[in-house]
C-alpha positions as CSV (number, residue, x, y, z in Angstrom):
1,X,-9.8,26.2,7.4
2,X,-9.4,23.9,10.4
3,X,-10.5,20.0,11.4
4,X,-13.5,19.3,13.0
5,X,-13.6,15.4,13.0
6,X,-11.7,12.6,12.6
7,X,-11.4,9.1,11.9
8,X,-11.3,6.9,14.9
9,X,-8.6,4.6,14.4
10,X,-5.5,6.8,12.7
11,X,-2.5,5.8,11.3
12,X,0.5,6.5,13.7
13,X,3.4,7.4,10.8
14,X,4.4,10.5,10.4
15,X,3.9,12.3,6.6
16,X,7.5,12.4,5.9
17,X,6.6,13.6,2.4
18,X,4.6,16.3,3.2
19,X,7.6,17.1,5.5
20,X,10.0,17.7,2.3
21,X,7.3,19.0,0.2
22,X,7.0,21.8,2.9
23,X,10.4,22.1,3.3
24,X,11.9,22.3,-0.2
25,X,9.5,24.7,-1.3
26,X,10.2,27.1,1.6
27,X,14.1,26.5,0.7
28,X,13.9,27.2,-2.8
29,X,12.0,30.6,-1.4
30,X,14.4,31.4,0.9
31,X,17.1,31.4,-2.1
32,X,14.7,33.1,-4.4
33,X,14.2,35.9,-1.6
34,X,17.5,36.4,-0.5
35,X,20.3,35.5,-2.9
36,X,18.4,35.4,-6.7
37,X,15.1,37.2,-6.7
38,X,11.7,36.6,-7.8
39,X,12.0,37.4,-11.3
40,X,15.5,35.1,-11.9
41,X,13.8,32.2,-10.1
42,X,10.5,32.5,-12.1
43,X,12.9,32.2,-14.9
44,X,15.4,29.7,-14.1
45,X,12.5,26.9,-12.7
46,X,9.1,28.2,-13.8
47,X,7.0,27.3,-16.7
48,X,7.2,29.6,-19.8
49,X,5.8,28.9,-23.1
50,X,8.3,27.7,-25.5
51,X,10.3,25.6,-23.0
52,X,8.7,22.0,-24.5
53,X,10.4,23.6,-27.7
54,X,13.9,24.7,-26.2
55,X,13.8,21.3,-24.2
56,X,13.8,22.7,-20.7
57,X,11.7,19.7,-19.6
58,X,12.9,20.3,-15.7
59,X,10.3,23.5,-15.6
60,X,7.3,20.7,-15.9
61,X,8.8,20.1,-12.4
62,X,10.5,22.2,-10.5
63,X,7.3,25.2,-11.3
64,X,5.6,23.6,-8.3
65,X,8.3,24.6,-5.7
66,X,8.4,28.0,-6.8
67,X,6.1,30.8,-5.5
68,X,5.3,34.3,-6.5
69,X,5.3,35.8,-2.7
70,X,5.4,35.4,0.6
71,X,1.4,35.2,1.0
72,X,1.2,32.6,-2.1
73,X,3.6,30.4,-0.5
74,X,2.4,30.4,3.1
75,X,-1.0,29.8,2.0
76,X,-0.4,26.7,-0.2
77,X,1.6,25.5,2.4
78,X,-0.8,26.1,5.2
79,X,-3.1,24.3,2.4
80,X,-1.0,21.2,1.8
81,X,-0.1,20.6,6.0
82,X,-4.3,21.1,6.2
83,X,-5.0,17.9,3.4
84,X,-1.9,16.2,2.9
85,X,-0.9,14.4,6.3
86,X,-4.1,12.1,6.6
87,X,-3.8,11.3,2.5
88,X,0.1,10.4,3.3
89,X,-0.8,7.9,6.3
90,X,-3.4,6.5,4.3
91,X,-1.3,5.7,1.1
92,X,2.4,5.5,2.1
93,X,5.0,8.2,1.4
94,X,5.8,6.4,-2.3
95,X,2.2,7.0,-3.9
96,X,1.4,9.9,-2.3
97,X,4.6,11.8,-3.5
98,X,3.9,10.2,-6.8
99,X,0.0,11.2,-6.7
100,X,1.2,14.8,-5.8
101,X,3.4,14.9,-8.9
102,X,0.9,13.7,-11.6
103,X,-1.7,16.6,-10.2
104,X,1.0,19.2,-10.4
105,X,1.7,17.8,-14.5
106,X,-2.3,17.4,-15.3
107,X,-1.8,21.3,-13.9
108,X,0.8,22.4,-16.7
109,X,-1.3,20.6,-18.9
110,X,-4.2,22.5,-18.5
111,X,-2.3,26.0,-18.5
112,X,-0.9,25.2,-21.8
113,X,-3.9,24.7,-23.3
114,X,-6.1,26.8,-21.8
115,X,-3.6,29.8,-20.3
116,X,-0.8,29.4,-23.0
117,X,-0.2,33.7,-23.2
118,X,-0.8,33.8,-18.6
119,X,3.4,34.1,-18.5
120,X,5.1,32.3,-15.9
121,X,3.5,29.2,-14.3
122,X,4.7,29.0,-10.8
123,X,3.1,27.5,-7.5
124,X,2.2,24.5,-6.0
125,X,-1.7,25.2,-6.3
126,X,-2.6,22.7,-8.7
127,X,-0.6,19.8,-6.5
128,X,-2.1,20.7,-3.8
129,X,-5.9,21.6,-4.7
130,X,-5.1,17.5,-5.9
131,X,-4.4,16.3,-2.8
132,X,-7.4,18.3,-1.6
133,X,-9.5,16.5,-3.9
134,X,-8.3,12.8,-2.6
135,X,-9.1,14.4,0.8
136,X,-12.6,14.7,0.1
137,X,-13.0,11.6,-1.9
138,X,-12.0,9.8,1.5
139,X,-13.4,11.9,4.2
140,X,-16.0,13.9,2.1
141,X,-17.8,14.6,5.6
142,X,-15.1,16.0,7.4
143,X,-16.1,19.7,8.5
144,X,-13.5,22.8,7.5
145,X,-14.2,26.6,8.4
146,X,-13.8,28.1,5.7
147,X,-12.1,31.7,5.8
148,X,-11.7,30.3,9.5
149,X,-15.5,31.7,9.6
150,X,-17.8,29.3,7.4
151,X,-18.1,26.2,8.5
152,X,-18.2,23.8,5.1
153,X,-17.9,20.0,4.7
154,X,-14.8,19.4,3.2
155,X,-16.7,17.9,-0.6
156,X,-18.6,21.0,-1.0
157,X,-15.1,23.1,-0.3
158,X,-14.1,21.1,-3.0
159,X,-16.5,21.4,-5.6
160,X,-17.0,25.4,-4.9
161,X,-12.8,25.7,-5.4
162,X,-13.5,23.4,-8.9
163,X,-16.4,25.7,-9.9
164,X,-14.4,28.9,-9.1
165,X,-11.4,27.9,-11.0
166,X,-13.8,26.8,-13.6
167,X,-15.0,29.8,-14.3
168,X,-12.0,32.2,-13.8
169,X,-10.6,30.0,-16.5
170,X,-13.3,31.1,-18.8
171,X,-13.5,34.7,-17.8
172,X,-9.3,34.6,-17.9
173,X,-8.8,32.5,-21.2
174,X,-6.9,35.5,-22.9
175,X,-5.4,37.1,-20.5
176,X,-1.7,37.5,-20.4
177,X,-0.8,37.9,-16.8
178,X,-2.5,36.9,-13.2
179,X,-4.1,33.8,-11.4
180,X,-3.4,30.2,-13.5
181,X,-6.7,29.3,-12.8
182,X,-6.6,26.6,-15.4
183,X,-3.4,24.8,-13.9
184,X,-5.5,25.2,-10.9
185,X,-8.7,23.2,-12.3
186,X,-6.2,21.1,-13.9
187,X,-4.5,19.4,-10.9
188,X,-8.3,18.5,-9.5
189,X,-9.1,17.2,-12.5
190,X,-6.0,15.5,-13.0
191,X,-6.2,14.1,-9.0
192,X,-10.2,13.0,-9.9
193,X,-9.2,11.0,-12.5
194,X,-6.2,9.0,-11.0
195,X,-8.7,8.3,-7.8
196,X,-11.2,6.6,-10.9
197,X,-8.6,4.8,-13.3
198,X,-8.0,1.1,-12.8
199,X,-5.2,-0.5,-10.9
200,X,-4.5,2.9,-9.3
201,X,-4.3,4.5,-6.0
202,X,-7.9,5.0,-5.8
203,X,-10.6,4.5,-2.8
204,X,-10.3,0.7,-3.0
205,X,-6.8,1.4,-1.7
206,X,-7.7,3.9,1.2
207,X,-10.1,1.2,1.9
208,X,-8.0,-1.9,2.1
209,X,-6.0,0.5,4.7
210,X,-8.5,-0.3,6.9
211,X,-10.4,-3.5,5.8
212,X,-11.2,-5.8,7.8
213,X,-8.9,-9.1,8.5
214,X,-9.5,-12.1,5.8
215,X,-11.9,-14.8,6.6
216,X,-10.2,-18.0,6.9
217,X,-13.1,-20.3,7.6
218,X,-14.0,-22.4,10.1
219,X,-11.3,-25.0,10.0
220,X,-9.6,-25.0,13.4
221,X,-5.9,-24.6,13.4
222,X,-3.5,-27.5,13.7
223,X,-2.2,-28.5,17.0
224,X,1.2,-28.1,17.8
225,X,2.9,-30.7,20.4
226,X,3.9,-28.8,24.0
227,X,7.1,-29.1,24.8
228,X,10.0,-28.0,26.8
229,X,12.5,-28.9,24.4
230,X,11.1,-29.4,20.7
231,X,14.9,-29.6,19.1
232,X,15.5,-32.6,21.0
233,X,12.0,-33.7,20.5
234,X,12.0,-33.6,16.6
235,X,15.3,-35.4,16.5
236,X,14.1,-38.4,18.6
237,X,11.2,-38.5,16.4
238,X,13.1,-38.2,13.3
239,X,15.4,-41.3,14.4
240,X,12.4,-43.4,15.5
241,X,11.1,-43.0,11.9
242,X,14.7,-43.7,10.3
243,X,14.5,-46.8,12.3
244,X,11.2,-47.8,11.2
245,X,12.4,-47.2,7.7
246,X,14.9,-49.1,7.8
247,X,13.4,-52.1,9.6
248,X,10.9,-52.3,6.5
249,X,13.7,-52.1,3.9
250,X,14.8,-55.4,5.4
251,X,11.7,-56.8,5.5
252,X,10.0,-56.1,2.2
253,X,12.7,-58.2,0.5
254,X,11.6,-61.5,1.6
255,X,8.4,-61.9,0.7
256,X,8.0,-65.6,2.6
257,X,4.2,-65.0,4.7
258,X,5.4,-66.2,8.4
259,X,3.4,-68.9,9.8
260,X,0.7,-67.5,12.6
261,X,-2.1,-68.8,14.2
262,X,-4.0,-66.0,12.6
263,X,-5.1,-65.8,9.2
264,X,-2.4,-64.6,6.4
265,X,-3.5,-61.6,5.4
266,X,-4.4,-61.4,1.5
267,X,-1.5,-60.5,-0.8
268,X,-3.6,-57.6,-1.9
269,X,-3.4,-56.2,2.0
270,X,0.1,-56.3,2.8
271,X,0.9,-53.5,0.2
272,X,-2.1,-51.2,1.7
273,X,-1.0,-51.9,5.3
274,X,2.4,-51.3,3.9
275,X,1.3,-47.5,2.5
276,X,-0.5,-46.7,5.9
277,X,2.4,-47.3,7.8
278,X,4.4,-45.3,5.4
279,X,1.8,-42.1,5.9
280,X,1.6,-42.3,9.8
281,X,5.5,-42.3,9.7
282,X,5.3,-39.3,7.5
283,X,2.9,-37.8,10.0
284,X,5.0,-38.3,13.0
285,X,7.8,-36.8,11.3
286,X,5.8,-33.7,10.0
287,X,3.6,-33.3,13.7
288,X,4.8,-35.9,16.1
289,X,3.8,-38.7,18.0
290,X,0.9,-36.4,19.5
291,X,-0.6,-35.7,16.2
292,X,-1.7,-39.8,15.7
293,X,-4.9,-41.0,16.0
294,X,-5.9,-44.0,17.6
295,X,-6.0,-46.1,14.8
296,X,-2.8,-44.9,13.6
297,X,-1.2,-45.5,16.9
298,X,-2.7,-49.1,16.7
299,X,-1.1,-49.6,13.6
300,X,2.3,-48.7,15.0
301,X,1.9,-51.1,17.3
302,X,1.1,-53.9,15.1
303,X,3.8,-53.1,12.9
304,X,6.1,-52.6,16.0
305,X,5.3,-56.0,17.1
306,X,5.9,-57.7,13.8
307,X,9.3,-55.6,13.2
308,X,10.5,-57.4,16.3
309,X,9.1,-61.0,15.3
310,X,11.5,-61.1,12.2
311,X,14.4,-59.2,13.6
């Protein structure tokens, strides 16, 4: 099986997890091959029935990183390198590794029930044949040659493996020995689910991968003052206001209206005008002196001018 297509805009990390997947499976075979053998391996990590009893709990793990052969672990491998990287860009290291987990434990599962008398459970198949099943829930379009001969779209690979497995499940339901074709069917079923539940990594978070950027309407962004030197700037500004601030604390006291040719402004007024000044100082202390309207900067002025009078 091989890639035909791909998606146009790909994720540039590299599948670090798929990296140590690869690489402590082919470790723990390169101990079981030269220093313990098959059989004490099988025994030591794989799945037997009876261990939930004798509280080996670690087998519910560590079966998926042991293999039966050569052939059985170069062609899971070859599998998981084929589906896994494109998953592991889409997701993140963290869920995938995770997502890989539960599909290797919804495989036990189903051997437990299903295949309880098979023997040893070892291999990553159902793990993988998950990851294989996210793979086509994403790209389900995607072309693979199958056998390296038949070319197959990547959902229909899927859902002949499911049917196979399904039915050598039946056919093998009391045998003691061979394939674990129901740890097999288990990890797709186990990977189809977690794609469907709630609040999961399912295709609403391959999408929002590569959704498009949130719409933040049509208000213009707020301008910022040009500068050449905007620490110097903002503390000129900042005394100007301190200065205004203060000017009014002295003034507000005495209440006396000062005699002018215009009319006195209504008692009700000088509090409002008072306020207005207060937010435009509050504005030039937030934006700057650019940010004022005209009518703001009229208002400065008026106050400027009567700041001077009494002082």
């Amino acid at each position: 099986m091989s890639y035909v297509t791909y998606d146009e805009f790909e994720s540039a990390r590299t599948p670090s997890a798929v990296y140590w997947l690869i690489g402590l499976c082919v470790a723990v075979y390169f101990v079981q091959a030269t220093l313990v053998g098959d059989a004490n391996m099988a025994n030591w990590l794989g799945y037997a029935a009876g261990d939930l009893q004798s509280r080996s709990l670690w087998t519910l793990v560590t079966y998926m990183f042991v293999h039966g052969g050569l052939v059985h672990l170069l062609l899971n491998m070859w599998t998981l390198w084929l589906f896994g990287p494109r998953v592991e860009r889409s997701w993140g290291a963290s869920t995938f590794t995770w997502y890989y987990l539960w599909c290797g434990l919804g495989g036990w599962a189903f051997h437990a029930m299903f295949q309880p008398n098979a023997g040893i459970l070892v291999g990553a198949s159902a793990a993988i044949l998950g990851v294989a099943v996210a793979y086509a829930s994403r790209w389900p379009d995607d072309e693979v040659l199958f056998f390296g001969v038949v070319p197959m779209k990547v959902k229909w690979l899927v859902v002949f493996m499911a049917l196979i497995n399904i039915t050598m499940t039946v056919i093998d339901s009391g045998s003691t020995g061979g394939t674990a074709y129901a740890a097999h069917f288990g990890g797709m079923l186990a990977g189809w689910l977690y794609l469907r539940a709630p609040n999961v990594g399912s295709l609403d978070r391959f999408r929002s991968r590569i959704a498009p950027a949130p719409d933040y309407g049509d208000e213009p962004p707020r301008a910022v003052p040009k500068t050449s030197r905007p620490r110097e700037r903002e503390r000129e500004t900042d005394d100007i206001v301190a200065q205004s601030k203060a000017a009014m604390a002295r003034v507000r006291p005495a209440s006396k209206p000062q005699p002018k040719p215009q009319a006195a402004p209504t008692p009700a007024a000088v509090p409002a005008a008072s306020t207005a000044l207060d937010a435009v100082l509050d504005k030039i202390a937030a934006s700057g002196m650019e940010s004022l309207t005209v009518a703001e900067r009229l208002l400065l002025d008026e106050w400027s001018k009567r700041l001077r009078d009494v002082t």
